[in-house]
C-alpha positions in Angstrom: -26.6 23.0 -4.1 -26.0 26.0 -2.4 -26.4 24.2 1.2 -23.4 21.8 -0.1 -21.2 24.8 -1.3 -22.0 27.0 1.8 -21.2 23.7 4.3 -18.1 22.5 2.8 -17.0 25.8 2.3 -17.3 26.0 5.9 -15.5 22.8 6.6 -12.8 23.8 4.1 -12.4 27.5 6.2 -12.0 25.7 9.2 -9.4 23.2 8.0 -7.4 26.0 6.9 -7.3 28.0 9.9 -6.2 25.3 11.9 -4.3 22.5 9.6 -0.9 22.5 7.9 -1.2 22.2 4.2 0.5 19.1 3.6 -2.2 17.8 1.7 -4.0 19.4 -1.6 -7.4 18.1 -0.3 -10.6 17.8 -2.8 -13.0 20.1 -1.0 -15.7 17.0 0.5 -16.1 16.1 3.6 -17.3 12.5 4.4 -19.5 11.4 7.4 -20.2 7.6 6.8 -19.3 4.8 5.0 -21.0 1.0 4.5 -19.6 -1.8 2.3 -18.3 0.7 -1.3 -20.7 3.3 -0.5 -19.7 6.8 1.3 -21.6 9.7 2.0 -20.2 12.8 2.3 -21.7 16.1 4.6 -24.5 17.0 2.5 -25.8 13.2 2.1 -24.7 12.3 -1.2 -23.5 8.8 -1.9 -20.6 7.8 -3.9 -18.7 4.5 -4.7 -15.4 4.2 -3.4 -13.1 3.1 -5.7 -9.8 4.1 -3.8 -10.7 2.8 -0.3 -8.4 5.3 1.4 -5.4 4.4 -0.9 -6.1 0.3 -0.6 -6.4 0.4 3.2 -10.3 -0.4 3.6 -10.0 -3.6 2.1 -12.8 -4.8 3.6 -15.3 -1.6 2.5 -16.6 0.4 5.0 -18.0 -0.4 8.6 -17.8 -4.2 8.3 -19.9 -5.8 11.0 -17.2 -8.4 11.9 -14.8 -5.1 11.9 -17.3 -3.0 13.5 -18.0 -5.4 16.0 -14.8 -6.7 17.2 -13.5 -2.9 17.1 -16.6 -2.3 20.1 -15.8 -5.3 21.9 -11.9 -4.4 22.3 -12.4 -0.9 23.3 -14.8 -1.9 25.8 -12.1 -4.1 27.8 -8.2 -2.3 27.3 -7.1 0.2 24.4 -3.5 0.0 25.5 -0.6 -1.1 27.8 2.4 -1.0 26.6 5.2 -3.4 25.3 7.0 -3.6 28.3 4.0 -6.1 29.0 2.7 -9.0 26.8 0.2 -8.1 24.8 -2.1 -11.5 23.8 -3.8 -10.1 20.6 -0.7 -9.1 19.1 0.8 -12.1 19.4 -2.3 -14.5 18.0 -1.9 -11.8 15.5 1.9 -12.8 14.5 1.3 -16.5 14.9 -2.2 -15.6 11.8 0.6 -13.7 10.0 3.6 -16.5 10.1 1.5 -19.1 9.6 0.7 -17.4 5.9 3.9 -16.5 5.0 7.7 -17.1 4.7 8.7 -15.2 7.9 9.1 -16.5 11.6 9.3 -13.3 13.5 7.1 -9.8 13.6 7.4 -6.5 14.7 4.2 -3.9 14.7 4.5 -0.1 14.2 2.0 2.0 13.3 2.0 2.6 9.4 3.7 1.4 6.4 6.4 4.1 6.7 7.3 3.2 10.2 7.7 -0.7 8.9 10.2 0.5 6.1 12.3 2.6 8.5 12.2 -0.7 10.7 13.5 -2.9 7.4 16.1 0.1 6.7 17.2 -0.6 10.6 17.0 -4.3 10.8 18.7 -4.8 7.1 22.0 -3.0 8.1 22.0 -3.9 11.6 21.8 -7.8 10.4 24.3 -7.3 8.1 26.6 -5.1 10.7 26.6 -8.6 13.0 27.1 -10.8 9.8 29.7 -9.1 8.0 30.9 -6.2 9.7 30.5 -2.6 8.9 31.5 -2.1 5.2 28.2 -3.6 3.7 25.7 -0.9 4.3 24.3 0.1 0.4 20.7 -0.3 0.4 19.7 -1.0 -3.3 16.2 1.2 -4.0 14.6 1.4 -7.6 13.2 4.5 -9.1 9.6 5.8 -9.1 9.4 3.8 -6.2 7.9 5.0 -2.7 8.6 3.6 0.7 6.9 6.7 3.2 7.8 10.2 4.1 9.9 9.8 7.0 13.2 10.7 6.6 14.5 7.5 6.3 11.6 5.8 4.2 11.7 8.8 2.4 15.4 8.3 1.4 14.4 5.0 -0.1 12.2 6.6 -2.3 12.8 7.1 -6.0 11.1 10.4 -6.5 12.8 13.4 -6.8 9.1 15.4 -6.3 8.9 14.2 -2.8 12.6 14.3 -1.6 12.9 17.9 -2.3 13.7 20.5 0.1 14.4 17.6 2.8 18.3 17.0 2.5 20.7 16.1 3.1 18.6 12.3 3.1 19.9 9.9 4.4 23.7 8.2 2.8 23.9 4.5 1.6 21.2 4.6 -1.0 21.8 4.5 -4.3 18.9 3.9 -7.0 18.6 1.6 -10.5 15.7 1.6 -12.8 12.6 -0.8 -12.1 12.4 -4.2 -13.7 16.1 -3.9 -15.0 18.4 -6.7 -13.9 21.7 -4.8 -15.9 21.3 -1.9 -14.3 21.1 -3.6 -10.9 24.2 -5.6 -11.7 26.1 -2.2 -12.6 24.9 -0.8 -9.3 25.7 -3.3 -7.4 29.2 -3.6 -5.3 29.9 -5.1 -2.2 28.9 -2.8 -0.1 25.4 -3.7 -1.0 23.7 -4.9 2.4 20.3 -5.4 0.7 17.7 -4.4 -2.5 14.4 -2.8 -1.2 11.5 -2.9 -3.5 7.6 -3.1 -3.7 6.7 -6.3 -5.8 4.3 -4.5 -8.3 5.2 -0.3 -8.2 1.8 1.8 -6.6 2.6 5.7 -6.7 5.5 4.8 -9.3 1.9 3.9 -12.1 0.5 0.2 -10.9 4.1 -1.1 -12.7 4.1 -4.8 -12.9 7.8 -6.1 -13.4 8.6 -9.0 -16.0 7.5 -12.5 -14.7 11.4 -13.5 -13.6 12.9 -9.9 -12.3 11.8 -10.5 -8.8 13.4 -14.3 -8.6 16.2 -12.8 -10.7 17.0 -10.3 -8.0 16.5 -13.2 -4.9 18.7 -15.5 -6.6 21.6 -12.3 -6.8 20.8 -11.4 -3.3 21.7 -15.1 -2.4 24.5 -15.0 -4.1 26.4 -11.9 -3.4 24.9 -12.1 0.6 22.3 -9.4 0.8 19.1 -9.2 2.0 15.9 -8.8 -0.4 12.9 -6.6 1.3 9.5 -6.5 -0.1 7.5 -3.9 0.7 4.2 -5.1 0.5 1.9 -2.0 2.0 0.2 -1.4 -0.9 0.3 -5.3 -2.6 -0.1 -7.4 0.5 -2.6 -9.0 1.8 -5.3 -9.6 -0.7 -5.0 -7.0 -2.8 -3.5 -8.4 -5.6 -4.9 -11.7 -5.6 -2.9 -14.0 -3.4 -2.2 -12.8 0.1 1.2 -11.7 -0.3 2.2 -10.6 -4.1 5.6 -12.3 -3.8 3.5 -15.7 -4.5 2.9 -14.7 -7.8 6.3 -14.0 -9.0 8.4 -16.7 -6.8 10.9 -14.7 -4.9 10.6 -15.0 -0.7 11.5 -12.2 0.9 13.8 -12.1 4.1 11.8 -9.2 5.0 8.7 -7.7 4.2 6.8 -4.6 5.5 3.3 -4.2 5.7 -0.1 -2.0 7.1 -2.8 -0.3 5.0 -5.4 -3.1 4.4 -4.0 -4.9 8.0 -6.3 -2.5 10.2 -9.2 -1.7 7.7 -8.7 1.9 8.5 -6.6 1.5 12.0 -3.0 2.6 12.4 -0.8 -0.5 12.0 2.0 -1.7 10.4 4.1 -5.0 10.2 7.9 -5.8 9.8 8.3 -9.5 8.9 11.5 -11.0 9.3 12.8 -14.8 8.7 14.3 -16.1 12.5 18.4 -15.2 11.5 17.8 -12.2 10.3 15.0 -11.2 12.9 17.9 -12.1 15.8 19.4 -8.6 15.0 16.8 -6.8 17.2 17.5 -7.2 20.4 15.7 -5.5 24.1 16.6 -1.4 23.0 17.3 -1.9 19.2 14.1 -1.2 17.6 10.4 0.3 19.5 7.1 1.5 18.7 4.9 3.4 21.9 2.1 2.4 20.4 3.1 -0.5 17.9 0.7 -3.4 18.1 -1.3 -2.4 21.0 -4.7 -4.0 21.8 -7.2 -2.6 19.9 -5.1 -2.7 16.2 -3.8 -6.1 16.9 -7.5 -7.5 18.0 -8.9 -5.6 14.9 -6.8 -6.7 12.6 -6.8 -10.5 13.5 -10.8 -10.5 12.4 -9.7 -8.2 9.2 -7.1 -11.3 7.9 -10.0 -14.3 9.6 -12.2 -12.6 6.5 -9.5 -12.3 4.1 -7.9 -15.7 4.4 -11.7 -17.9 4.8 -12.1 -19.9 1.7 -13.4 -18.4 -1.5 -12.3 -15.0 -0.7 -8.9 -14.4 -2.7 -10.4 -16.7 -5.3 -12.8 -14.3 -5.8 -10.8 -11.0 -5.7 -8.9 -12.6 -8.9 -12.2 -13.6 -10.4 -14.0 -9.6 -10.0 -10.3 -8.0 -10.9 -10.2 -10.1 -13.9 -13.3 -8.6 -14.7 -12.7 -5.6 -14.4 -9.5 -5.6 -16.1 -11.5 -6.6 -18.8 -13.9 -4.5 -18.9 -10.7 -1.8 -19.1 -9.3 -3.5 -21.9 -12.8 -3.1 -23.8 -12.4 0.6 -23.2 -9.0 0.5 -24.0 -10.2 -0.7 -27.7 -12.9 2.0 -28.4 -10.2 4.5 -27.1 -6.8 3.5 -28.7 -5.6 6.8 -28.7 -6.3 7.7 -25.4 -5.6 4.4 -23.6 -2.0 3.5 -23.8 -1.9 0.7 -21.2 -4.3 -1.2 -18.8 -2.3 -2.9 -15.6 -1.7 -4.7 -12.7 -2.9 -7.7 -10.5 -6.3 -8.3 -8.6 -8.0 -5.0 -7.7 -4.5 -3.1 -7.7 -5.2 -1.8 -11.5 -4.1 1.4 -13.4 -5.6 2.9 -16.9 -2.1 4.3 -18.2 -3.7 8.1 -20.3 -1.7 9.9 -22.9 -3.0 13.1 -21.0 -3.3 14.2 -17.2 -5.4 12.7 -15.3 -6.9 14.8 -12.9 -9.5 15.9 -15.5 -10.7 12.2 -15.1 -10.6 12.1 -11.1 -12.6 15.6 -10.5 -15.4 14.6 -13.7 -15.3 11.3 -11.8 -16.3 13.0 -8.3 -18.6 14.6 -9.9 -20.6 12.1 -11.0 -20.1 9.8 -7.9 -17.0 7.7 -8.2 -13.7 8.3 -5.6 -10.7 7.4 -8.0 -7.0 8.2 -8.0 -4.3 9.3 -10.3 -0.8 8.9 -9.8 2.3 10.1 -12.1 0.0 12.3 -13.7 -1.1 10.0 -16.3 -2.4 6.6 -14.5 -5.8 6.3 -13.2 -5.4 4.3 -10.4 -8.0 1.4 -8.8 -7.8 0.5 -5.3 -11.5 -0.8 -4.7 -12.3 -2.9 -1.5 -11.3 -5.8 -2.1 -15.1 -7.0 -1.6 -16.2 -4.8 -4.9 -18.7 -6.2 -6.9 -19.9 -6.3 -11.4 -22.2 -3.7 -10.8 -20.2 -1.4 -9.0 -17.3 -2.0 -12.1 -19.8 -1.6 -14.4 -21.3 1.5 -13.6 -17.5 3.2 -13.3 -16.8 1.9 -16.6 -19.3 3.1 -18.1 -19.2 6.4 -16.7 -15.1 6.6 -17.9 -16.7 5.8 -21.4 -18.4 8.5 -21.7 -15.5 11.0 -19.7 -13.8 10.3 -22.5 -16.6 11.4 -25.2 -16.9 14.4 -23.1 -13.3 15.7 -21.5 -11.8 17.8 -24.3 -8.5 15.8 -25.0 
């Protein structure tokens, strides 16, 4: 014990001498990572529950990952996109050949891909209907990124502070509330930007008919409707894209995390008219889609979209939904709600908690919480009973133990 507390105290030192806090970091250090195990610096094992915030969707180290990843580097890293790149294009065609769009962009994370939608939505409409329809519809507790323009879009208060003046045009209306979007809107709205199911805003799943509520106004009153799907897409709740499950295409979509398995990338989807408003100069990324991300990323969807795989990541997130909801009824008082799709889940506390995550640590388990109160479950996506099991049962008996 003392090796662990004298080496990560180390690591921590070190970190702090040279990093900017912009992160309040839990004091382990990981080394290596296979399937939902990771070991951190002093060898001890833990099941990752979180998967870097529903990016390794895959687990750790993959061998199709790991293998393609070493093939790649071995021939040509990068170029650039004054030149065709071929993996990032076979990538697009995988991409629009499972979804409503017909044209792509790559950038580098999920906040680049909503500054591109922010771009593309009021450049689109600019062309279409001149310059008076620039309002960019947002809802509250949502979160799009933390650059300045991503981080306008966001509903939080907690992150936007200290960081104006944001950026004008936004306004804001509560989640899952189609009168409040109708008082919003005017028509100077250009477009509504939401996630489909909220992440950081507590795993919040809207009513079965708000998102095809909010198309249908967006087709009528000529705006655009943008998903952002980096936290939902792509497997992770269920169908490949959430939109599927509530009915409401898109005319653009962002996405990244689970897309590289761990690499930088990110996606901006766009249907062909609307994706004719970037033009050569417009819209760039240095490093967006080059060679290794794109090549990587093809083999990450291949194993995603083979047959049986999205069947079974709503088969093991039923289960383990219901294995919440069991705990939810020996607990009544401490569980208020258990939610969301697939392996995108929350456990909504009547108390903080971080109590949960750090007792959770301790005994082996990566978790999350988000807005204080909801434990949040981003598993890879290849997460198995036993692994749900023994989490479970550990929670049970958190909650014997943690004083309330």
């Amino acid at each position: 014990m003392e090796n662990k507390t004298e080496s990560i105290t180390k690591i921590v030192e070190r970190a702090g001498n040279v990093l900017m806090s912009t992160y309040g970091r839990t004091p382990v250090a990981f080394e290596r990572g296979e399937g939902c195990r990771i070991w951190d610096q002093d060898g001890r094992v833990y099941l990752d529950f979180l998967a870097g915030i529903a990016v390794t969707a895959l687990g750790h180290s993959h061998p199709r990952v790991v293998e393609r990843l070493k093939e790649q580097a071995g021939r040509l890293l990068h170029t650039s996109n004054l030149y065709y790149i071929e993996p990032q294009i076979a990538l697009a065609e995988q991409l629009l050949a499972h979804s409503f769009a017909d044209k792509v962009f790559f950038c580098n994370s999920g906040t680049e891909a909503n500054e591109g939608a922010i771009k593309l939505a009021r450049r689109y409409s600019l062309e279409r209907y001149g310059g008076d329809k620039t309002t960019i519809l947002c809802m509250l507790n949502s979160f799009h990124g933390r650059t300045l323009g991503s981080l306008s879009a966001t509903g939080q208060e907690k992150f936007q502070k200290g960081f104006g003046p944001l950026l004008p045009g936004i306004s804001f209306v509560p989640f899952d509330d189609l009168k409040a979007l109708d008082d919003q809107w005017t028509e100077t709205v250009c477009a509504v930007m939401m996630e489909p199911i909220q992440g950081e805003g507590g795993i919040r799943v809207p009513a079965a008919d708000f998102l095809k509520e909010v198309k249908k106004r967006c087709q009528d009153r000529q705006a655009l409707l943008i998903l952002d799907e980096v936290q939902t897409g792509l497997g992770r709740t269920g169908t490949f894209f959430a939109y599927e499950q509530f009915d409401a295409q898109p005319d653009i979509m962002t996405l990244a995390k689970a897309l590289g398995n761990g690499l930088p990338i990110g996606a901006l989807l766009a249907n062909e008219e609307v994706a004719k408003a970037f033009q050569p100069g417009t819209h760039a990324a240095t490093f967006g889609g080059n060679f290794l991300v794109t090549a990587v990323a093809q083999t990450v969807l291949s194993v995603i979209l083979e047959e049986g795989f999205l069947p079974e990541v709503r088969r093991i997130g039923a289960y383990f939904k219901e294995r919440l909801l069991h705990l939810q009824e020996k607990f009544p008082q401490e569980i208020l709600d258990v939610r969301g799709r697939g392996l995108l889940v929350g456990l909504a506390l009547n108390r903080p908690g971080k109590p949960f995550v750090d007792a959770c640590l301790e005994k082996g388990f990566l978790i999350n919480c988000t807005q204080d109160t909801i434990l949040r479950f981003t598993p890879p996506l290849i997460i198995k009973e036993e692994a749900i099991d023994a989490l479970v049962d550990t929670l049970e008996h958190l909650f014997k133990e943690l004083p309330a």
